[in-house]
N, CA, C and O of each residue as an XYZ file, in Angstrom:
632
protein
N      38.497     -7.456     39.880
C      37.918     -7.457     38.551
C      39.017     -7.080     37.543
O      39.409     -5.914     37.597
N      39.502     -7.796     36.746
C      39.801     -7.756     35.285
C      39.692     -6.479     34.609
O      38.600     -6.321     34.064
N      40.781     -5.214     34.451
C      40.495     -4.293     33.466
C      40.568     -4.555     31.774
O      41.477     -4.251     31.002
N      39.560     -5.081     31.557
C      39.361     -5.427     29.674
C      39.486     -4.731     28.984
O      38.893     -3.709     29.328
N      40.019     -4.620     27.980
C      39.615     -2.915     27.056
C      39.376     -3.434     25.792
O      40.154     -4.278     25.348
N      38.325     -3.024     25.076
C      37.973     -3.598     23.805
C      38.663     -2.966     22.799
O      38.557     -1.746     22.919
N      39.460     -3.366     21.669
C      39.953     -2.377     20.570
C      39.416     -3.093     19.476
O      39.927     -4.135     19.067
N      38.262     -2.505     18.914
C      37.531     -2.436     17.489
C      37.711     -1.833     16.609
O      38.129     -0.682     16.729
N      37.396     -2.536     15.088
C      38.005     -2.135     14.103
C      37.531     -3.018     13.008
O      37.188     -4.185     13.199
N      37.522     -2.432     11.870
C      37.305     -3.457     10.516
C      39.078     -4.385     10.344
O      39.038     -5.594     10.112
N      40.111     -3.868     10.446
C      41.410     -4.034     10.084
C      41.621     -4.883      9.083
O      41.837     -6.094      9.075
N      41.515     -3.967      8.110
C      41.140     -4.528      6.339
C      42.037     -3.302      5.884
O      41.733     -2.241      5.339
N      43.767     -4.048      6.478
C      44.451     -5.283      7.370
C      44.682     -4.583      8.391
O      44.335     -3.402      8.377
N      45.256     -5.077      9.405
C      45.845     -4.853     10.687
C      47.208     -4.362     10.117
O      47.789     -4.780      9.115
N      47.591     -3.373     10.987
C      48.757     -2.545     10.563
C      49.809     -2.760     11.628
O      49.644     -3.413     12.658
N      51.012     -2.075     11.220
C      51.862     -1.993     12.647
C      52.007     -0.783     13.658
O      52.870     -0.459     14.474
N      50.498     -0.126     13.154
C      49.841      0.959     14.117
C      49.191      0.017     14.714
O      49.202      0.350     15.899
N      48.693     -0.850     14.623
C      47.170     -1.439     15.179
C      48.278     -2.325     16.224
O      48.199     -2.018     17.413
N      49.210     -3.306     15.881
C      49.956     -3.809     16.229
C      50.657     -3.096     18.081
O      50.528     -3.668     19.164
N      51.270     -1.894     17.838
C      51.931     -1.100     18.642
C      51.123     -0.078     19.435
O      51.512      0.701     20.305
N      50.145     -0.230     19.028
C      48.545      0.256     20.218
C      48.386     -0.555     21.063
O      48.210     -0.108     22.197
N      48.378     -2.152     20.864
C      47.724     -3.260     21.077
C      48.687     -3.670     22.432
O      48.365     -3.827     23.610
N      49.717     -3.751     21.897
C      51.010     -3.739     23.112
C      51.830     -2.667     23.847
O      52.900     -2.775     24.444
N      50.872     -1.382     23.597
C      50.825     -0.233     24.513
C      50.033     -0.597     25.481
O      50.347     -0.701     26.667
N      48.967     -0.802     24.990
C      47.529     -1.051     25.587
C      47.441     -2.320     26.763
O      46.462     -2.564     27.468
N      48.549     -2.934     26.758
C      48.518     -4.424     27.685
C      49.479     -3.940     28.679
O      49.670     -4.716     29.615
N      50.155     -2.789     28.692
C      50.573     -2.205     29.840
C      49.644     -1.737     31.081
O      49.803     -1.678     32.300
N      48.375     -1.368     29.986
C      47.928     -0.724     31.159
C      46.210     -1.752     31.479
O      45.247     -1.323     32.114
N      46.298     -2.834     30.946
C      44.979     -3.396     30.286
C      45.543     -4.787     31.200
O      46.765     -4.934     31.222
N      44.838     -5.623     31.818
C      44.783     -6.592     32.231
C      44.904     -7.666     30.784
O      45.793     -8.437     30.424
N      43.217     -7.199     30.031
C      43.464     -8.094     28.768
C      42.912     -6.772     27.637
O      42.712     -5.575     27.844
N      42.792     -7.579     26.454
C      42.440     -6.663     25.487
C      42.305     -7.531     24.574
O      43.133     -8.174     23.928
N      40.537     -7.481     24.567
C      40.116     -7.865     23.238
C      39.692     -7.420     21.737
O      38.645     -6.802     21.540
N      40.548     -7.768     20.731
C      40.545     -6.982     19.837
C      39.326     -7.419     19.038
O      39.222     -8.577     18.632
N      38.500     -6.581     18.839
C      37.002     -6.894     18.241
C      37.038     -6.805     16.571
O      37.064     -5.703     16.023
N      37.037     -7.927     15.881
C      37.073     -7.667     14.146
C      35.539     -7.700     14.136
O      34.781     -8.589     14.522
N      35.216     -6.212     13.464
C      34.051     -5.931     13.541
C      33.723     -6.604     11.709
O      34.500     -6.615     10.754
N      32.167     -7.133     11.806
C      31.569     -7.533     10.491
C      30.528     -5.743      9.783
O      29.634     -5.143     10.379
N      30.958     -5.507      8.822
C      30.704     -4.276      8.747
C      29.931     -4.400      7.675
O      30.277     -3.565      6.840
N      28.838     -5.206      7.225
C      28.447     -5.208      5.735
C      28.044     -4.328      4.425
O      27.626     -4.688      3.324
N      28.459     -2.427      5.208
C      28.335     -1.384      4.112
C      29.448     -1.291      3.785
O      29.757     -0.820      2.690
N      30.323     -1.723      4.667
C      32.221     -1.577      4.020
C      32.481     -3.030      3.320
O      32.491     -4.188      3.736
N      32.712     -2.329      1.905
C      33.692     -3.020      1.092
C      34.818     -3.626      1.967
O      35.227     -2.826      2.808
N      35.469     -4.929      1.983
C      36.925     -4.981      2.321
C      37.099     -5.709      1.448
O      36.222     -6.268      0.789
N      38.900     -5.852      1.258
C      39.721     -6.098      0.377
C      39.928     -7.894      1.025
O      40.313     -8.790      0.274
N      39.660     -8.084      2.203
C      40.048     -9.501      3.325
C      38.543    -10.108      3.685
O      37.695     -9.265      3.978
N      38.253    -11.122      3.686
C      37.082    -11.648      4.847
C      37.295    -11.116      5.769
O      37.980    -10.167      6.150
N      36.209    -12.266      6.390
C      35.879    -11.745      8.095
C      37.362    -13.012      8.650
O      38.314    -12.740      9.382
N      37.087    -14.155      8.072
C      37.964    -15.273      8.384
C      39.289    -15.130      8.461
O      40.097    -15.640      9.237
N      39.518    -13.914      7.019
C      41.279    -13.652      6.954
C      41.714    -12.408      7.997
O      42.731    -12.185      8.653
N      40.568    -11.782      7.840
C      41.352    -10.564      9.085
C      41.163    -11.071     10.322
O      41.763    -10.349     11.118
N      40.422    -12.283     11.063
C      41.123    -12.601     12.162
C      41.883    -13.556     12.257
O      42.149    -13.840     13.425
N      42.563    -14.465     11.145
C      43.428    -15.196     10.703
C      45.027    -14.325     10.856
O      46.081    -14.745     11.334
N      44.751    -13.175     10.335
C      45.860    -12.241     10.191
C      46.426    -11.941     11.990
O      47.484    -12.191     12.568
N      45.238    -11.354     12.395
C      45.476    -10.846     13.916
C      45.648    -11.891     14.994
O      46.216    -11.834     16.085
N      44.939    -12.947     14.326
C      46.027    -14.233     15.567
C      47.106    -14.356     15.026
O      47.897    -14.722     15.896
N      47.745    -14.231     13.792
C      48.840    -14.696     13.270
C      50.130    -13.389     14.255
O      51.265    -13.455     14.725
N      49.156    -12.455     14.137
C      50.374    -11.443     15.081
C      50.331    -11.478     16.818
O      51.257    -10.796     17.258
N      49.443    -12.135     17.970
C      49.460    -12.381     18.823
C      48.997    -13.566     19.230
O      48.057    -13.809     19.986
N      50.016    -14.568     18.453
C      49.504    -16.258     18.906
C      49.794    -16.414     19.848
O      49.141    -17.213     20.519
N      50.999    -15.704     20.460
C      51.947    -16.225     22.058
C      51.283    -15.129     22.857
O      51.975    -14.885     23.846
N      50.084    -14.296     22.792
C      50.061    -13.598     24.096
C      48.506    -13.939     24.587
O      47.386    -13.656     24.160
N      48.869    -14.460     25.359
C      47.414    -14.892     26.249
C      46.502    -13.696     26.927
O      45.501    -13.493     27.614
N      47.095    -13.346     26.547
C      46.388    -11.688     27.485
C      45.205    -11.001     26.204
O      44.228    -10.294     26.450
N      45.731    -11.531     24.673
C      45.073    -10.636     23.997
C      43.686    -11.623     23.024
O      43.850    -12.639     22.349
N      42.844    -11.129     23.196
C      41.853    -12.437     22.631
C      41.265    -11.876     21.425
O      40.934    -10.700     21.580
N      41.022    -12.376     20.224
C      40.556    -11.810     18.983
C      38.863    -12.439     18.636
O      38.419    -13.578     18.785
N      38.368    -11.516     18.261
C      36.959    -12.237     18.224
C      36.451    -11.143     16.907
O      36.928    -10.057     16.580
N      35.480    -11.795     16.421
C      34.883    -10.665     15.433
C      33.078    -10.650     15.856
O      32.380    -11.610     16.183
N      32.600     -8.857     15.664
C      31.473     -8.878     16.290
C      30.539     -8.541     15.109
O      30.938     -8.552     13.945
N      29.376     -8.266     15.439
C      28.514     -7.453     14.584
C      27.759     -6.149     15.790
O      27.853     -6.125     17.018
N      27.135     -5.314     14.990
C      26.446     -4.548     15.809
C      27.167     -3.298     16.840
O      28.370     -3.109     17.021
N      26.320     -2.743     17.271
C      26.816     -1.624     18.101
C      28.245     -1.798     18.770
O      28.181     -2.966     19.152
N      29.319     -1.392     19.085
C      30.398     -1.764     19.627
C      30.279     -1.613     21.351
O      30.754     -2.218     22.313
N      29.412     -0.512     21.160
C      29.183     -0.411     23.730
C      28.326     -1.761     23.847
O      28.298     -2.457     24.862
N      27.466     -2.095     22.378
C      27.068     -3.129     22.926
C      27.707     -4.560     23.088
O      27.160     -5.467     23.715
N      28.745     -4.648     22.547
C      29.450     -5.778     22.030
C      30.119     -5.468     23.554
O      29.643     -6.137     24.472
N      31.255     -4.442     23.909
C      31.598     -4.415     25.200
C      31.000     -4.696     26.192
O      31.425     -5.495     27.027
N      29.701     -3.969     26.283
C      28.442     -4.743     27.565
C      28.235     -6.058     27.601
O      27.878     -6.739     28.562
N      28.433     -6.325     26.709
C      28.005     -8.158     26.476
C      29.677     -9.116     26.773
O      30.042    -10.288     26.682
N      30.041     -8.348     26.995
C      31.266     -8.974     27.763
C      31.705     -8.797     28.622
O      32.597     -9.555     29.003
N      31.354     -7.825     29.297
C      31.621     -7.224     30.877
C      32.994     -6.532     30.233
O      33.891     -7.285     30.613
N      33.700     -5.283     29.308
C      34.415     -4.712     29.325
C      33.702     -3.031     29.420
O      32.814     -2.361     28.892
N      34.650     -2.934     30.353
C      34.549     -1.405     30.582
C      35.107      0.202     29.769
O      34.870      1.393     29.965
N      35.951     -0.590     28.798
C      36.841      0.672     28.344
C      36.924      0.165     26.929
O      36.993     -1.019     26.599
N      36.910      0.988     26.308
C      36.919      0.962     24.603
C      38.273      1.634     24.160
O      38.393      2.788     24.572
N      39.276      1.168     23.433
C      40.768      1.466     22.889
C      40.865      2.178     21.527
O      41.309      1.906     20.411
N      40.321      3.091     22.053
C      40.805      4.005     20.315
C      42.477      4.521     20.037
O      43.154      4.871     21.004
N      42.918      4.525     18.957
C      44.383      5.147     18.673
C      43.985      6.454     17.820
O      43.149      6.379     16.919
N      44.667      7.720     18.177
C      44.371      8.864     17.624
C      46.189      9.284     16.854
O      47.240      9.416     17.481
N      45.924      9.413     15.134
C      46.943     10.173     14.732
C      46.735     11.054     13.894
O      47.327     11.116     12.817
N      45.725     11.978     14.348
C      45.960     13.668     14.004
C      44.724     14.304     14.653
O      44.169     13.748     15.601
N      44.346     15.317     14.213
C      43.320     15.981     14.723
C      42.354     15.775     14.313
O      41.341     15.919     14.997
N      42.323     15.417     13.216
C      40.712     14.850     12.339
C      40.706     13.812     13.066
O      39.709     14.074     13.740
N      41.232     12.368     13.619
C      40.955     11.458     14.122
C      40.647     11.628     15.450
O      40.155     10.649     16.013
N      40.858     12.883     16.248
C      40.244     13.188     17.067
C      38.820     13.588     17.362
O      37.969     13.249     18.184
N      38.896     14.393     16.422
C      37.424     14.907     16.288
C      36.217     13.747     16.222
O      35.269     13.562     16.985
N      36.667     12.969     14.892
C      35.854     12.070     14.608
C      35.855     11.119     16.114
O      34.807     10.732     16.631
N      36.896     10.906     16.545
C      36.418      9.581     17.831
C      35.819     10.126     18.971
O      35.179      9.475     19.796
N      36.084     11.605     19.016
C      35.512     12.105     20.423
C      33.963     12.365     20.466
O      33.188     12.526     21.408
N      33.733     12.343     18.611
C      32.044     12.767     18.701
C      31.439     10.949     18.996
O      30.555     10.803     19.840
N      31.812     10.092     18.489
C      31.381      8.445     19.089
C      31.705      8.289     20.058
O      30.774      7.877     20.751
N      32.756      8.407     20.670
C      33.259      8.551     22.334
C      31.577      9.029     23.083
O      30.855      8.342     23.806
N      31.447      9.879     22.773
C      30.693     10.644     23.475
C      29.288     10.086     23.717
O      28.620      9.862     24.727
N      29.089      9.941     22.340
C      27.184      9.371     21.584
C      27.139      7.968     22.776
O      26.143      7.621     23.412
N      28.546      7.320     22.831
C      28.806      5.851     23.271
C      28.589      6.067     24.519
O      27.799      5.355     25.138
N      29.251      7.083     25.102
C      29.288      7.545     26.558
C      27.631      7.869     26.691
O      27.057      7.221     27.566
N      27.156      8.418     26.231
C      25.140      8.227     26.428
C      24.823      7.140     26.701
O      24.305      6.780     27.759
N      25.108      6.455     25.736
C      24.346      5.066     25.490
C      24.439      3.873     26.693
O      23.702      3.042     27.224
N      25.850      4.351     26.766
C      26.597      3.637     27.921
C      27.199      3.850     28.564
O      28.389      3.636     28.336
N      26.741      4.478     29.940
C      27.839      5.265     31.145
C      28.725      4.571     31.526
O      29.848      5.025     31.745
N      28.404      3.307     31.689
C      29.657      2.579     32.543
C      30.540      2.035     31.589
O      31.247      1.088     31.937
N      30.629      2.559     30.236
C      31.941      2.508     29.173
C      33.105      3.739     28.724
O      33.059      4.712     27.971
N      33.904      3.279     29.400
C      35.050      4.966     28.856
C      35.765      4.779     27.882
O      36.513      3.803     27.826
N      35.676      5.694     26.902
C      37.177      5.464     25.473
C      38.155      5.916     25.919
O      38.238      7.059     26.368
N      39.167      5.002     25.868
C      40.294      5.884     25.843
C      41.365      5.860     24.879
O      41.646      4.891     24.174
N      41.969      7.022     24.887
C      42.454      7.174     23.394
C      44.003      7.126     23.555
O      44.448      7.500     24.641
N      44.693      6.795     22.793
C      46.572      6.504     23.304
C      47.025      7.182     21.580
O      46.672      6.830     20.454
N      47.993      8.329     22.095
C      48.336      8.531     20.594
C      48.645      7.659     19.734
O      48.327      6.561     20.189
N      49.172      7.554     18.570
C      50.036      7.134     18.259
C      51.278      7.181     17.918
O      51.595      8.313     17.551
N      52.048      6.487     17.888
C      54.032      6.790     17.552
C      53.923      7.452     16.957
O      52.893      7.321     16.296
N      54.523      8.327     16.722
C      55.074      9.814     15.522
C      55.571      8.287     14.110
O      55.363      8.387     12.901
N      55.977      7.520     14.554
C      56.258      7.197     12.688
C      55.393      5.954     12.553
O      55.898      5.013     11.940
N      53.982      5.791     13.106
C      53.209      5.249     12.838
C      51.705      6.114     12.330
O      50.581      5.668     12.100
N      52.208      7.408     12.285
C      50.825      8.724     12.067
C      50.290      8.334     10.692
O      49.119      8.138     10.367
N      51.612      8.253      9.815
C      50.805      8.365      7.927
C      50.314      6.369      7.937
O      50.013      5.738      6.924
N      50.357      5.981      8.904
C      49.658      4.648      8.211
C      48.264      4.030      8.574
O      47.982      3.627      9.702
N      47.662      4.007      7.799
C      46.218      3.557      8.009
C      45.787      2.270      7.212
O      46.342      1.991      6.150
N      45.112      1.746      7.572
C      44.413      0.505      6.719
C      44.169      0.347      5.187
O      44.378     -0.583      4.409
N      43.433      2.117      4.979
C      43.083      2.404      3.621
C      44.185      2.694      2.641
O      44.191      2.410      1.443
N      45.435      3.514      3.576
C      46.480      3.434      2.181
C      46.726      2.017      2.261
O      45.958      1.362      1.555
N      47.848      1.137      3.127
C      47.884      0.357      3.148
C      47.549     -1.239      1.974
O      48.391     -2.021      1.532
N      45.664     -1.252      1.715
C      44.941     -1.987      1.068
C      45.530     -1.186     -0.181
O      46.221     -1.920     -0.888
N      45.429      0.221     -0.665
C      45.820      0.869     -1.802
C      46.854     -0.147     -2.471
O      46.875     -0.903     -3.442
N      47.574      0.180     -1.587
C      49.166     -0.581     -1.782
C      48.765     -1.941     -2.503
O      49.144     -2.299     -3.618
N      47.902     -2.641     -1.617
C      47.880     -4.054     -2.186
C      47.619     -4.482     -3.053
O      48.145     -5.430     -3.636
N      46.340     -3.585     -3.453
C      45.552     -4.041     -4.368
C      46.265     -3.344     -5.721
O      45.908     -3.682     -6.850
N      47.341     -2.307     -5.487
C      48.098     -2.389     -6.929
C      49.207     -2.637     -6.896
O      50.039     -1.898     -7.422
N      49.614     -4.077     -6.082
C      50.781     -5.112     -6.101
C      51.561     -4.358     -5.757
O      52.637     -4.549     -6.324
N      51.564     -3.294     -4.859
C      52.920     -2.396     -4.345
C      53.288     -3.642     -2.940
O      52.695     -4.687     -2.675
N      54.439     -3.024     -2.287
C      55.432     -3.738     -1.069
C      54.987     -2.961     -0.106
O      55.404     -1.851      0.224
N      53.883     -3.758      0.456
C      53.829     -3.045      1.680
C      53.976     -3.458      2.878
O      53.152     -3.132      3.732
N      55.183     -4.354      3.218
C      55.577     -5.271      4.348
C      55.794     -4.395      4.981
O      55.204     -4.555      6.049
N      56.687     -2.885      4.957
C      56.705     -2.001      6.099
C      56.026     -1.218      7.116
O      56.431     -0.512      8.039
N      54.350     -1.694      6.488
C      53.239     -1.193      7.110
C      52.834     -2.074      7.723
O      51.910     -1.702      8.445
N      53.156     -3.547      7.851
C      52.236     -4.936      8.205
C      52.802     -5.112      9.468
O      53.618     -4.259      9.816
N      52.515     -6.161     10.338
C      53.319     -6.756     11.575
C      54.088     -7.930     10.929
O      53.562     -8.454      9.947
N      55.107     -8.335     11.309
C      56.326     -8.933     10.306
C      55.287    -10.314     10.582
O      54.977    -10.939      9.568
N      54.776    -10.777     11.830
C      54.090    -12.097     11.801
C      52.703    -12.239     10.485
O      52.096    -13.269     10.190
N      52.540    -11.043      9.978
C      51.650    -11.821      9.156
C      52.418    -11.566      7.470
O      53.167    -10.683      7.053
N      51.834    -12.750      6.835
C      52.614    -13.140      5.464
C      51.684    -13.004      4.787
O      50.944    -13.937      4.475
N      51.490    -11.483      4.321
C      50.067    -11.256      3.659
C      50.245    -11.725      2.489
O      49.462    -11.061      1.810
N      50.860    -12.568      1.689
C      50.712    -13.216     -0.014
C      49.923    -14.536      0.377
O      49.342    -15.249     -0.441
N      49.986    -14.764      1.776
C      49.266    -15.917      2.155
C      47.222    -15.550      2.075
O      46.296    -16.291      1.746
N      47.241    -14.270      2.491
C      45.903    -13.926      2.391
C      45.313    -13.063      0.994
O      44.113    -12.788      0.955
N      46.161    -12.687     -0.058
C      46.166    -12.235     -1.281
C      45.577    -13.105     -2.165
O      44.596    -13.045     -2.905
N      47.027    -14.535     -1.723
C      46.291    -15.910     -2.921
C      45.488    -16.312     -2.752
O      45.309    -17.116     -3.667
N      44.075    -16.355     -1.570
C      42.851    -17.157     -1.754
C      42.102    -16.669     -2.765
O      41.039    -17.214     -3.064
């Protein structure tokens, strides 16, 4: 059997945290499907179309990693695919807290699903999605936060 690991997320954009999780994560992951979740109380700055436009644009050559976007519960989105393990990235202690209390609720809901959590790089800690979009949306340069494969003026100008 196939160890799958689901890594979910709005990624409104995908970062080069999200990026360097993703290809941590295929070390130890048979495959890894990255779930672009449809979130309709979150505002995003991207569609549903451009943020998985973006995330194939950063793993077109790896067959191992499959991008899909879901709705709904995430253990359930994993159950409905036969994956066993859910891919969280933790960079600080608040992001701990917060994933270990859903870790957990998830772990009720669904025994035969484990989170597991992979730090992140020490110089990937200050970047998140939300500064990131900050950046964008007041025309700052934020190519040093992106994965070099995506050409975000391409997803700005629609």
């Amino acid at each position: 059997m196939d160890k799958v690991a689901v890594f979910p997320g709005t990624f409104d954009p995908f970062t080069v945290g999200h990026e360097a999780l993703v290809k941590r994560a295929l070390k130890l992951f048979d495959r890894v499907v990255i779930a672009v979740g449809k979130n309709l109380s979150k505002k995003t700055l991207f569609d549903i179309d451009q943020r998985l436009a973006m995330v194939n644009d950063v793993f077109a050559g790896e067959p191992r990693v499959e991008i899909v976007s879901y709705e709904g519960l995430t253990v359930d989105f994993c159950h409905s695919i036969g994956a066993h393990y859910l891919l969280r990235g933790l960079r600080t202690a608040a992001d701990f807290e917060y994933e270990r209390a859903i870790g957990q609720v998830n772990k009720a809901m669904r025994p035969d699903i484990e989170t597991i959590f992979l730090l992140t790089a020490p110089e990937h800690t200050p970047v998140n999605s939300t500064i990131v979009r900050d950046i964008l949306v007041n025309k700052g340069d934020a190519s040093k936060f992106l994965p070099s494969a995506i050409n975000i003026n391409k997803y700005l100008s629609r």
